[in-house]
TORROKOL-976420 format. One line per field, with one value per residue (C-alpha): residue in one letter; z, x, y; residue number from 1. Coordinates in steps of 0.001 Angstrom, whole numbers, always signed. Example, Ala and Ser with C-alpha at 12.3 -4.5 7.8 and 13.67 -1.06 7.14 Angstrom:
<drenlums>
resn	a | s
c3	+7800 | +7140
c1	+12300 | +13670
c2	-4500 | -1060
resi	1 | 2
</drenlums>
This chain:
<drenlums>
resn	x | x | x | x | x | x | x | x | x | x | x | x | x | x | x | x | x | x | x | x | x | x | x | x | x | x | x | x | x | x | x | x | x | x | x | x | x | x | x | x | x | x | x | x | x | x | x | x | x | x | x | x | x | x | x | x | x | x | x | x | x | x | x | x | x | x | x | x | x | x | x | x | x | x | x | x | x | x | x | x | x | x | x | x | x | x | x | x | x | x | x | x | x | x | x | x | x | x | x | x | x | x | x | x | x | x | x | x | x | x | x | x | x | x | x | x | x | x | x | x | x | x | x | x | x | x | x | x | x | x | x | x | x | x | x | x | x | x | x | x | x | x | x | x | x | x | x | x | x | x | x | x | x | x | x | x | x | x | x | x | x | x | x | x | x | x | x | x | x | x | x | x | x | x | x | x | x | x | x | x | x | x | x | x | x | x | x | x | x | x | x | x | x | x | x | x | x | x | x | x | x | x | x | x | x | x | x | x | x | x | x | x | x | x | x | x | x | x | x | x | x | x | x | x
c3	-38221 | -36467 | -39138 | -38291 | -39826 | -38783 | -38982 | -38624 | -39785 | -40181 | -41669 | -42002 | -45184 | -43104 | -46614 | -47085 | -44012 | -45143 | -43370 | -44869 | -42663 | -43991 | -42887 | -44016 | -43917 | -44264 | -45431 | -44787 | -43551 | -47346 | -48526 | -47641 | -46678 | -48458 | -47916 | -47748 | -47924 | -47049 | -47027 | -44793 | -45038 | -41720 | -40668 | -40648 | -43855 | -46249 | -49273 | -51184 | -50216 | -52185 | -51603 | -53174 | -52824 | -54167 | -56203 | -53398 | -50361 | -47895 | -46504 | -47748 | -45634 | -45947 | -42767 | -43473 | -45385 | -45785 | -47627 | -50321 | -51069 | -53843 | -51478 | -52821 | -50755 | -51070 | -49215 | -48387 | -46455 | -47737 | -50532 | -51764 | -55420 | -55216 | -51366 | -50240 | -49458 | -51434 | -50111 | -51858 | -52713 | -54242 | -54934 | -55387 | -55951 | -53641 | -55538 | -55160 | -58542 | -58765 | -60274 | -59862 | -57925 | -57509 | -55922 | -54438 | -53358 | -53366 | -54986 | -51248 | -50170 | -46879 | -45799 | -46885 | -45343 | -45277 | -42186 | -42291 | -44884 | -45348 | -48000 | -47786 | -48953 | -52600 | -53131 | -52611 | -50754 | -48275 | -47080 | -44785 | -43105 | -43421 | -46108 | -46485 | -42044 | -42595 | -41677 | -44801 | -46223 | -49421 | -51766 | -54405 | -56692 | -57155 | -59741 | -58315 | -59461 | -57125 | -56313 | -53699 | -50623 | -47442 | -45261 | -41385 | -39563 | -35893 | -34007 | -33316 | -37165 | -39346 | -36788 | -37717 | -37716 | -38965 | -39486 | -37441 | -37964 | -40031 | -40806 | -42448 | -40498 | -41905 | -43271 | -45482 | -43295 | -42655 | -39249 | -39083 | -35590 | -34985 | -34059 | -34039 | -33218 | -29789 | -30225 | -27725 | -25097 | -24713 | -27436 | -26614 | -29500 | -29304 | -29811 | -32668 | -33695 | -36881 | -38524 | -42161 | -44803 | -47748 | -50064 | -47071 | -45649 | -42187 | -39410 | -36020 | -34804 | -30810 | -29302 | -26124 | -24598 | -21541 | -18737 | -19509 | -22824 | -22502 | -22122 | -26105 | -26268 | -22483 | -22032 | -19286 | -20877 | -24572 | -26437 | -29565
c1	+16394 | +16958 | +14084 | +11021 | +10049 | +6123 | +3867 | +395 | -2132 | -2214 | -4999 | -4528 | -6009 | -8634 | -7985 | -4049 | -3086 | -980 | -403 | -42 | +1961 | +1284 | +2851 | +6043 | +9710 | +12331 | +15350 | +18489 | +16074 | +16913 | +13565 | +10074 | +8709 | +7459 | +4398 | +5044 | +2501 | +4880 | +3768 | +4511 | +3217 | +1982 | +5094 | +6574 | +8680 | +8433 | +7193 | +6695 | +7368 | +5824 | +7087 | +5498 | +5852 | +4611 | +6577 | +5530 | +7638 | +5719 | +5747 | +3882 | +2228 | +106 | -2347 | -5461 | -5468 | -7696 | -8274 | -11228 | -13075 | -11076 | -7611 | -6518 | -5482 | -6759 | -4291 | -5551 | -3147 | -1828 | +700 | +1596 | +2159 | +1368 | +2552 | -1260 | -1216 | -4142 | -5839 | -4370 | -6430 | -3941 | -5317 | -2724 | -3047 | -1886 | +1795 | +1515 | +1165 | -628 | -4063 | -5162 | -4359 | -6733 | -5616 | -8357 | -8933 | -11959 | -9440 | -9027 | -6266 | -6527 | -3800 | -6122 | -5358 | -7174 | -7142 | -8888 | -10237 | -13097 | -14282 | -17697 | -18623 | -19211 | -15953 | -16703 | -14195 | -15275 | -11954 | -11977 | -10367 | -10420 | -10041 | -10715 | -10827 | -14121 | -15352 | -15166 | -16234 | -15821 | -17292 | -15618 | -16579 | -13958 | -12760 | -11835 | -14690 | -15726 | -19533 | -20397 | -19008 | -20448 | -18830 | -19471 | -18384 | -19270 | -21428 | -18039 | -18483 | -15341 | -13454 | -11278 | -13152 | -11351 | -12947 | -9472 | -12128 | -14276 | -15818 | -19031 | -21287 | -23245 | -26241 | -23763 | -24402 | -20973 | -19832 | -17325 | -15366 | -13030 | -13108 | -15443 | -15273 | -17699 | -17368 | -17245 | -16858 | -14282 | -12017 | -13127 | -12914 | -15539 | -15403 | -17947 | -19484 | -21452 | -23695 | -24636 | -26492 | -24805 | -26034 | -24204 | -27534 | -27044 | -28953 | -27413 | -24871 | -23520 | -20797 | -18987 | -16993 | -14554 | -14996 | -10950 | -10415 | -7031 | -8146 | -8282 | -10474 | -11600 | -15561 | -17903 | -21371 | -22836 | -25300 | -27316
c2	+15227 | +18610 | +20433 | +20042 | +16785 | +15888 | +13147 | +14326 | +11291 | +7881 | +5251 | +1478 | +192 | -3067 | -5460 | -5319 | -3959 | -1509 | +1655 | +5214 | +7792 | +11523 | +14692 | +16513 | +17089 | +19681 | +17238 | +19172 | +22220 | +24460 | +25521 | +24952 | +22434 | +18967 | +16985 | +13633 | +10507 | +6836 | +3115 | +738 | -3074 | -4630 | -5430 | -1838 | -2470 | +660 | +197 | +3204 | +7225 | +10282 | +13824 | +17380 | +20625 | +24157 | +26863 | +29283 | +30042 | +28221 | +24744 | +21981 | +19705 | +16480 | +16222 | +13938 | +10555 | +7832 | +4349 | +4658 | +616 | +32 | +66 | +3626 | +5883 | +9732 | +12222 | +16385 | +19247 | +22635 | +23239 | +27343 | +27945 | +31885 | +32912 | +32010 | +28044 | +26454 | +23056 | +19748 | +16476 | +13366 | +10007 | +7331 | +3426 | +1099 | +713 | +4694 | +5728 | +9091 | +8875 | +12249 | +15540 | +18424 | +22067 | +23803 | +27547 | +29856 | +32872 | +34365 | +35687 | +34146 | +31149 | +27535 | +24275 | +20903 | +19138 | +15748 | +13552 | +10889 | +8511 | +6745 | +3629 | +4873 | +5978 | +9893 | +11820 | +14305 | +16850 | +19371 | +22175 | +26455 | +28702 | +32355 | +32153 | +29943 | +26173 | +24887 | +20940 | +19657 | +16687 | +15051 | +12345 | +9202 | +10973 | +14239 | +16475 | +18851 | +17884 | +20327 | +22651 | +24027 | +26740 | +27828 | +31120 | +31165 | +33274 | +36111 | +36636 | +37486 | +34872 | +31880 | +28165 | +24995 | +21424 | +19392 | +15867 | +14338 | +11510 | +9430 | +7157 | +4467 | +6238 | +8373 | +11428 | +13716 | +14502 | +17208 | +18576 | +21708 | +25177 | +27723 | +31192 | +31908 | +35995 | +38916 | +40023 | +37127 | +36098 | +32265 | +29428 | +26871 | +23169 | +22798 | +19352 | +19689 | +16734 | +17189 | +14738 | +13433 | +16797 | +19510 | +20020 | +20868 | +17796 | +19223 | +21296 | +21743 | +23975 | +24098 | +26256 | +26549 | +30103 | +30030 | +31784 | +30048 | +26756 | +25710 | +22758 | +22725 | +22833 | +23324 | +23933 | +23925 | +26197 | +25413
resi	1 | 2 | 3 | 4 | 5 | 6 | 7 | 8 | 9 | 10 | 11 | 12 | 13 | 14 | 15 | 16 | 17 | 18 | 19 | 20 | 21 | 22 | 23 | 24 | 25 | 26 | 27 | 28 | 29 | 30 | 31 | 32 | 33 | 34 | 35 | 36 | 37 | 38 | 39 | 40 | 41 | 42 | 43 | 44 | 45 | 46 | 47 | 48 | 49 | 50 | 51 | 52 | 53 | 54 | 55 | 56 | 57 | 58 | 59 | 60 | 61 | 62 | 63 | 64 | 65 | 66 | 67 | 68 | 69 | 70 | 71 | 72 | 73 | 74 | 75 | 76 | 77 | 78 | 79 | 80 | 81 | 82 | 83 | 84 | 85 | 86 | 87 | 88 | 89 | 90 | 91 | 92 | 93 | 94 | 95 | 96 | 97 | 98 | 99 | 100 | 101 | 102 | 103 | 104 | 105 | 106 | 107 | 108 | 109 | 110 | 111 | 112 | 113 | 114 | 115 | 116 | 117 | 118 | 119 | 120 | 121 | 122 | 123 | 124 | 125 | 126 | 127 | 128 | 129 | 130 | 131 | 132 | 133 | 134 | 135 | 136 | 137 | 138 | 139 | 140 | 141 | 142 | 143 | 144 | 145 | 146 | 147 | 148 | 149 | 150 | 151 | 152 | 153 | 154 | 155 | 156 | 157 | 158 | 159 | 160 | 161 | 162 | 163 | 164 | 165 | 166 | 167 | 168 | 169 | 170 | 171 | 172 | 173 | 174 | 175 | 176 | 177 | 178 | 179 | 180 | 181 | 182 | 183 | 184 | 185 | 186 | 187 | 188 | 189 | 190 | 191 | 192 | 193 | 194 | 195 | 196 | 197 | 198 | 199 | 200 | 201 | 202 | 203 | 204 | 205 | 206 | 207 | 208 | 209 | 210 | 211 | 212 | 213 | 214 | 215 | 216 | 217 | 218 | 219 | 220 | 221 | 222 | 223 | 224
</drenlums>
């Protein structure tokens, strides 16, 4: 269509090999916005499509999804019920019923939205993104409880960071990727690669930055 429709992540589940699409789309372009999570088996036949939205006048959008052990599939973006989007965390099963769906804000009045998503070995679910203008990461059990958070702001203070990756490695330890905020005198944003331990605890963090302020995601050197 002519509206905006977007696809912004994609996971392949390694049992079934089914693929989940996430992202969202305008339809005939009335309204905001829907987030949209869609199944496809490994042949590229659909087989099941889910579609949300807020109350709120802004757009919904699904932008991180991921495959837990079990084969169900845990989908995070941005959906507005008050005119400030709040983060989203769905769970579905593989036939894409819904098993659970959390909302999640810290009561700012700042535009939230969760970029990426991860789910270790035991089934918890890490999401990520920026709320309140902050780096923020957040833990939740299989069952949707909220186990712990951890927030970053750069060294420009009172800037705008987002966690755009993330993922778990073997040893259960998170590592998280976006943007930081690098300060004054130039208005530069930083790459910033975070590693933290399964309980938030920060293990190592690196920037690096570009001489071009325009340059968003360029780098040249790095600083600890």
């Amino acid at each position: 269509g002519s509206f905006n429709d977007i696809c912004y992540a994609v996971t392949v589940d390694p049992v079934s090999g089914a693929v989940y699409a996430a992202g969202m789309f305008r339809g005939n372009g009335s309204g905001a916005g829907a987030a949209m999570l869609r199944t496809f088996d490994a042949s590229g036949a659909l087989l099941w499509s889910r579609s949300w939205t807020g109350t709120g006048p802004s757009d919904a959008a699904a932008r991180g999804v991921a495959v837990d052990p079990w084969g169900d599939v845990v989908v995070v973006g941005s959906v507005d019920f008050t005119g400030n989007a709040d983060w989203f965390v769905r769970k579905y099963d593989a036939a894409g019923s819904l098993l659970w769906s959390r909302t999640y804000n810290t009561g700012g009045t700042w535009w939230a939205q969760a970029h990426s998503v991860a789910v270790d070995r035991n089934g918890f679910i890490y999401a990520a993104g920026f709320m309140t203008g902050d780096w923020r990461i957040a833990k939740f059990d299989a069952a949707g409880n909220l186990i712990l958070e951890t927030t970053y702001n750069g060294p420009g203070g009172g800037g705008w960071e987002t966690v755009e990756g993330i993922t778990v490695d073997s040893g259960g330890n998170i590592v998280a990727a976006g943007i930081v905020d690098a300060g004054w005198p130039l208005p530069l944003d930083d790459w910033g690669v975070r590693k933290y331990d399964s309980g938030g605890n920060l293990l190592a963090a690196e920037s690096h930055t570009s001489a071009d302020p325009h340059i968003v995601g360029g780098f040249g050197g790095s600083e600890d």
